[in-house]
N, C-alpha and C positions, 0 to 999 in steps of 0.2 A: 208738711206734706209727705206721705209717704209714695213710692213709689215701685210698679211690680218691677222695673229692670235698676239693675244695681250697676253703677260700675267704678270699680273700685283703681282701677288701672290709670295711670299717670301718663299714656300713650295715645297718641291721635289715630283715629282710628276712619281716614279718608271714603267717603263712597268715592272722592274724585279729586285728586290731587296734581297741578301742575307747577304749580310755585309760579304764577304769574302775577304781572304787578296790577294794583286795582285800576279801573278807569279814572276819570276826572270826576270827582266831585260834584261838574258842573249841574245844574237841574236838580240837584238832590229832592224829593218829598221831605220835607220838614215834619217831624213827628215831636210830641212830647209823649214822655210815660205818663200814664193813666194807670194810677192805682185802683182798687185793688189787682194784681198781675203776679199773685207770689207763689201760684200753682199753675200746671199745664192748662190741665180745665181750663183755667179763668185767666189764659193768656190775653194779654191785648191785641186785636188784629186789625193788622198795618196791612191792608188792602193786598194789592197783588204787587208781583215782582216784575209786569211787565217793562216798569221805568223803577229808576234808584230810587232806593226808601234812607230816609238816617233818623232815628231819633235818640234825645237826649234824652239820661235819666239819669238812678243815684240809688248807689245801695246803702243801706242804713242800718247801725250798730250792729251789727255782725262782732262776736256769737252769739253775743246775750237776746240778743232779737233777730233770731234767721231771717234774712232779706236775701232774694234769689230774685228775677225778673223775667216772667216767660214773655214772647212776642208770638202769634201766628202769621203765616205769610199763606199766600196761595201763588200757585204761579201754571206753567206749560210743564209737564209733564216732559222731562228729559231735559229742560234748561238747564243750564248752569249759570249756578251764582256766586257770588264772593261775598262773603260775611266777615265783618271787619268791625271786634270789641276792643275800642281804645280809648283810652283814661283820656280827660281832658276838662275843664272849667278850672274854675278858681281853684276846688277842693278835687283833686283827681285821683279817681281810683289806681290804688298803687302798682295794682297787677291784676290785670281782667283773665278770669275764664270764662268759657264759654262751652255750651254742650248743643247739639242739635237732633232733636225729638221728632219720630215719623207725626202725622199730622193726630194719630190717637192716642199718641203721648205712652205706646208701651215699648219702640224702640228706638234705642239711642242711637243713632246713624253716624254721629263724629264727634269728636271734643278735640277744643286745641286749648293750649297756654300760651307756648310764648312764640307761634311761628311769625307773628305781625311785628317781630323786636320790637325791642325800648319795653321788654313786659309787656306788651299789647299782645292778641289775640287774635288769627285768622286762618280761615277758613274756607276749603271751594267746593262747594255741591251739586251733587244733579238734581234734581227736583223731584223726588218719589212721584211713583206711577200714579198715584190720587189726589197729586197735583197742591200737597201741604208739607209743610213742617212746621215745626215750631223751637225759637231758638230761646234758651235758657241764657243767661246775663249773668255771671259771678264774679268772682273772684279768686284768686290762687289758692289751693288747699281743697276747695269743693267738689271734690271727686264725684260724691254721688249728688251732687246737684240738689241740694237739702237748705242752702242758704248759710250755710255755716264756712263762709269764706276766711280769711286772714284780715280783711281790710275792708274799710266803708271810703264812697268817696264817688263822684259824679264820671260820667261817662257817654261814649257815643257810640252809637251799634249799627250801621249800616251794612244796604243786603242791594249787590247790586248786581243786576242781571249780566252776563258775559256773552257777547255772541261766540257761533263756535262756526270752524269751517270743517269741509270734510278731509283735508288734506295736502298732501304733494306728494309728488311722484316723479322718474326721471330716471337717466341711466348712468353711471360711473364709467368712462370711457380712457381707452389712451389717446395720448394729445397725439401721437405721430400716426399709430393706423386703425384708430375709432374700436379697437377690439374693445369688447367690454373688460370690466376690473372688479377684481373681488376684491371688497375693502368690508371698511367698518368704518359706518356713518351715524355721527352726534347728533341730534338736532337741540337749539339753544334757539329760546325766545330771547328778544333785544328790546331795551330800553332807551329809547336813542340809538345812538351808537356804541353800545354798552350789550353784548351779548354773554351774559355767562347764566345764565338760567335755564341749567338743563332738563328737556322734557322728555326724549326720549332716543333709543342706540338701536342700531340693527346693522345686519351684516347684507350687502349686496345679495341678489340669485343670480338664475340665468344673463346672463350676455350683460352682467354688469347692474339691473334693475334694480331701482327701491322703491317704495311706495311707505310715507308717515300717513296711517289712517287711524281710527278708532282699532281696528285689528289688528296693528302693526301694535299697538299704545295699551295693549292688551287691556282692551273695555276704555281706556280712559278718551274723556272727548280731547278734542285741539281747540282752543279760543281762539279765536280772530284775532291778527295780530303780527307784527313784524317776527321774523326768524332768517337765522343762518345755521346754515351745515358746513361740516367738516368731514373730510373722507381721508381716512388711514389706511393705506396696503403697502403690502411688504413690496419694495424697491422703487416707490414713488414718493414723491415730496410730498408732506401733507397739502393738501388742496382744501382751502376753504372756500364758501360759495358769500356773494355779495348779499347785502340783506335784502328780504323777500319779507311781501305782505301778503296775507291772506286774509280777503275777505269773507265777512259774513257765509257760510256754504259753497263756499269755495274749493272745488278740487283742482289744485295750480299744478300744473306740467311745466317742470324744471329744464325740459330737454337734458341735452348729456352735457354733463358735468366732466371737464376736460382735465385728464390727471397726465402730469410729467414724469418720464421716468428718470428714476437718479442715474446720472451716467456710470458706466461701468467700466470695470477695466478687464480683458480674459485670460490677463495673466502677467503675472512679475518671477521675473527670471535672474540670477546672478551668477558669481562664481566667486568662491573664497579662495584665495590665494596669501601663500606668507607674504607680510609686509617688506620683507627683506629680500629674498629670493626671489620671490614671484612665481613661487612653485605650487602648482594647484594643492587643494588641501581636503583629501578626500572625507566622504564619510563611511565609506562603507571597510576601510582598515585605520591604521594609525594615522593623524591625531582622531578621528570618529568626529567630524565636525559638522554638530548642527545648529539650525539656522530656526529663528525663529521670526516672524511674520509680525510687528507690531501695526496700528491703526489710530492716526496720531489727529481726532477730526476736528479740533482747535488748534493744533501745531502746540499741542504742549502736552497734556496728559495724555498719553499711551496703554493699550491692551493686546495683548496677544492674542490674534484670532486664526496664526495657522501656525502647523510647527513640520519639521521638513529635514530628512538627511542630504547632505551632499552626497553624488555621486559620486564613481571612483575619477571621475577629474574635476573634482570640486565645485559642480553644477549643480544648482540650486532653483528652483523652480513651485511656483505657487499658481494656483489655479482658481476662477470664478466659478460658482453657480446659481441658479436661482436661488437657493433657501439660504447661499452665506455667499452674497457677492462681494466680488473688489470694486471699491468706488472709488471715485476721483477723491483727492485730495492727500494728504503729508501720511506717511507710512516710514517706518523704521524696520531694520533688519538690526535683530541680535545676533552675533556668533560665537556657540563655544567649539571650543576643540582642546583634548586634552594637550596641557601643557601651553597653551598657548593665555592672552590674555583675553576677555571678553570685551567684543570689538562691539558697537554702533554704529551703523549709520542711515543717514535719514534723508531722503526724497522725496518729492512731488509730484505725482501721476496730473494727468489729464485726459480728456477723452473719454468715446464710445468704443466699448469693444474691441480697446488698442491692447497690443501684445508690448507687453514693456519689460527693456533687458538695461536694468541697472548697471551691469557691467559687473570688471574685477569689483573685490570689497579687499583689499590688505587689512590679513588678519598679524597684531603684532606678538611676537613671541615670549615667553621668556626668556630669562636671561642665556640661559641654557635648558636644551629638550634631552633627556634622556628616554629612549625605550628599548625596549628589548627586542632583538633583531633576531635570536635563532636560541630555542632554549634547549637544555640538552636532555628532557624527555625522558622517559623512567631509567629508573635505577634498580640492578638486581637486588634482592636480600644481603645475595654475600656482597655490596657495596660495589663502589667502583666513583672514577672519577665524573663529573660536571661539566662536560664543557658548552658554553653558552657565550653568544656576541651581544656586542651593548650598541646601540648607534647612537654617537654623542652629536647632536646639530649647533652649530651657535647663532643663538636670535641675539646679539648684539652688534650694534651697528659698528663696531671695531675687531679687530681680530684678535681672537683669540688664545693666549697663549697661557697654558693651565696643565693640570694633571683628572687623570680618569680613574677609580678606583670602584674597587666596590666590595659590600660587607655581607657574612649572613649573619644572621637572628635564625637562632634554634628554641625552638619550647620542649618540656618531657623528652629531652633528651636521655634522660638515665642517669645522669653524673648524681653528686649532690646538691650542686648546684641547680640543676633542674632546668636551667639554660644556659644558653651563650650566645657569644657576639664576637665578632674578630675581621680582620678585613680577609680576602682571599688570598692574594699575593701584593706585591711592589705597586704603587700607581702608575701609570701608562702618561707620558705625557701628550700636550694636545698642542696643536698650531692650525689655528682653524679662519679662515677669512670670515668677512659678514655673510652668511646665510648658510656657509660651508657646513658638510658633515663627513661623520667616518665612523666606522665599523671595527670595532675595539675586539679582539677575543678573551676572555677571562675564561679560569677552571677553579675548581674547586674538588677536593676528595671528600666523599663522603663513606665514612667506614659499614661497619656492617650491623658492629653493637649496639647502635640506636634504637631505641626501645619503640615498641609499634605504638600507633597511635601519638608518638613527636611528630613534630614539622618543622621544616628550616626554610627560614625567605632569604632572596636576594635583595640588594640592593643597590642602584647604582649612584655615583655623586660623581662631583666636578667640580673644579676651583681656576680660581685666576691668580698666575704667580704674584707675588711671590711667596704664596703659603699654600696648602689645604683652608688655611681656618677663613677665605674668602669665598667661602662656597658660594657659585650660585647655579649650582643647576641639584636634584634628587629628584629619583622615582623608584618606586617599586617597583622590581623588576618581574620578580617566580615566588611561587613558594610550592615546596613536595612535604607530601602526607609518608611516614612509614606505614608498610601494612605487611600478612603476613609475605605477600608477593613479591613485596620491597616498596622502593620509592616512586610514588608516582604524580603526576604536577595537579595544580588544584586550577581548578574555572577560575576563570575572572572574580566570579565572586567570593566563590571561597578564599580567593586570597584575600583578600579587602578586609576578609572578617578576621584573617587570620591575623595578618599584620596591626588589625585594630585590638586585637588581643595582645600580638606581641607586646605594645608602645602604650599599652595603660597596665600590664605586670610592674 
């Protein structure tokens, strides 16, 4: 047979698709095939679709004898049906296709393979406006419906009418003051108790409203049939709705659909203090300590969802909003601060809108903190001396009793050597209780023949007698640029870069 519409495409191509499951069997019209049926023309016609139709038949030697099987049906004009081609007898076709023909057999309205699993074949139709169609019977590989399947082998073809309702409809509410909720609502047909068959999504309007219709479902109809919703908005628990039937032309009013909101919290407050001292530990000068906000909502894995300086008496403070609120449950504070160790710790909020102040967090130190307490700021061309203080702290939980020293690192100095390293004078000895600190003064002469464009850092270090070689405290303290002006200190970052240049020459 030949035919004027071709279709060469291995895709189902739905007037009306909902993935619902077929009715009951029960009642079936018993049909057998009646040959001859191997062209549209001369399809067999199984009466109307007002009640279930099935009949059995068999395709036969495919290639060598193209066997194809057409059926006409007549029916209501806008019904929906379910067409369901599945291998079954003794001798079972291995893998049914199926195509479905307007009722003048020049267009092809759908084709499925394999959406009925197990290789079966199924299908959901509205019913063209002239009240026919007619469904083709193959097998897998039969694109253009020519009879030249993959496989021979017996089969069943049932076309069963689907009632359809017009809808439901209802509002997304909050459960404490009925305000409407903008969400985003699933709707899923149920099998049982078994709902995961989804039909169709939309998003809330005004004061909360939905409505699932044919317009919602963009053209597609709704079958009659058990369904539940589920409603998603930003700071309420998901809300599912119990399962709901709808009948035959049925438009069901849901009323409002009552959503919880997650409890919230409007703020988490702390203060980092050293573990030893108990001395606030700012962010906005030395150690620079900040804090970051973890969200722990198993009480195990953790993410960072806020990040925060302490203020200059080590006040720390996180805030809610709507679009990233604090909600109840296990949270974690990270702290860095330079020089110190990266401290944890982890709590339990609860509550509506509660203001929550975690308290101190003892951050613990190193062993020894060195920073630079007063640096000694440009230097003319024609040279001159350095002088600069170190403030030595000890984070050890014993006292302290050690030396203080400290070294430069020169680059493009001018010698041959092209740098140097030396300490500045004698070490300073230390006696320092737990948490104690002190303010050291060091100098250093810097000549005038250093070539422009050298630089020289400081460095400061610490030890515990009875040697130097027990070091436990270092930090970079300065470092100066010559130019033609003279010497003068570098940013923050310039030195970071500098000293990372020194220590990999």
């Amino acid at each position: 047979m030949q035919y004027i519409h071709s279709f060469r495409r291995r895709f189902t191509i739905l007037a009306l698709t909902l993935g619902l499951p077929l009715a009951s069997a029960t009642g079936l019209q018993a049909q057998t095939e009646a040959e001859p049926n191997n062209s549209c023309a001369a399809a067999q016609d199984l009466s109307t679709t007002t009640s279930s139709i099935t009949v059995t038949g068999s395709l036969d030697s495919p290639p060598s004898t193209p066997d194809v099987d057409f059926y006409r049906f007549t029916g209501n004009p806008g019904d929906m049906v379910i067409i369901d081609h599945r291998r079954s007898g003794t001798n079972p076709l291995s893998d049914p296709y199926m195509g479905v023909f307007a009722g003048d057999c020049l267009t092809l309205l759908a084709s499925d393979d394999d959406s009925g699993g197990n290789f079966n074949s199924r299908l959901t139709l509205s019913i063209p406006d002239d009240g026919q169609f007619v469904v083709a019977a193959s097998s897998y590989g039969d694109y253009e419906l020519t009879g030249h399947g993959s496989s021979t082998g017996t089969y069943t073809l049932t076309v069963e009418r689907q009632a359809v309702a017009q809808g439901a409809f209802g509002k997304v509410v909050d459960a404490k003051t009925g305000a409407g909720v903008f969400g985003y609502l699933n709707l899923y047909s149920c099998s049982g108790t078994v709902c995961d068959s989804h039909v169709g999504s939309l998003f809330t309007g005004t004061g909360g409203s939905f409505r699932f219709d044919t317009t919602s479902l963009y053209g597609r109809l709704l079958a009659a049939g058990d369904y539940k919703l589920t409603v998603d908005a930003d700071n309420y628990f998901r809300l599912e709705s119990s399962i709901f039937h709808l009948a035959e032309g049925q438009l069901l009013n849901l009323g409002n659909l009552a959503a919880t909101r997650i409890p919230t919290i409007s703020s988490i407050r702390g203060r980092a203090v050293d573990a030893i001292s108990r001395t606030p530990m700012p962010g906005t000068t030395i150690p620079r300590t900040r804090v970051e906000l973890q969200y722990c909502p198993d009480g195990g894995w953790c993410w960072t969802i806020r990040y925060a300086y302490a203020d200059a008496q080590g006040v720390f403070r996180f805030e809610g909003n709507d679009y990233t609120p604090l909600r109840g449950g296990t949270y974690r504070v990270q702290i860095w601060a330079d020089q110190y160790q990266m401290t944890e710790h982890e709590f339990v909020v609860a509550g509506d809108q509660a203001n929550v102040d975690i308290g101190d967090v003892g951050v613990k130190s190193l062993p020894v903190r060195i920073n630079l307490a007063q640096g000694c700021g440009a230097i003319p061309a024609t040279g001159g001396t350095c002088n600069f203080t170190v403030s030595i702290a000890n984070g050890l939980t014993d006292r302290l009793h050690g030396e203080a020293w400290t070294m430069i690192l020169g680059s493009g100095i001018g010698s041959d050597v092209y740098r140097t390293s030396f300490q500045t004078e004698a070490s300073k000895a230390l006696n320092l209780a737990p948490g104690e600190s002190i303010t050291l003064p060091f100098s250093v002469f810097v000549p005038a023949d250093i070539a422009n464009g050298a630089y020289i850092c400081a460095q400061g270090f610490a030890s515990q007698r009875p040697h130097e070689f027990n070091t436990l405290g270092y930090h970079d303290l300065f470092c100066l640029s010559k130019g033609a002006e003279g010497f003068t200190a570098m940013t923050e970052e310039q030195k970071r870069s500098a000293v990372k240049e020194l220590k990999n020459k």
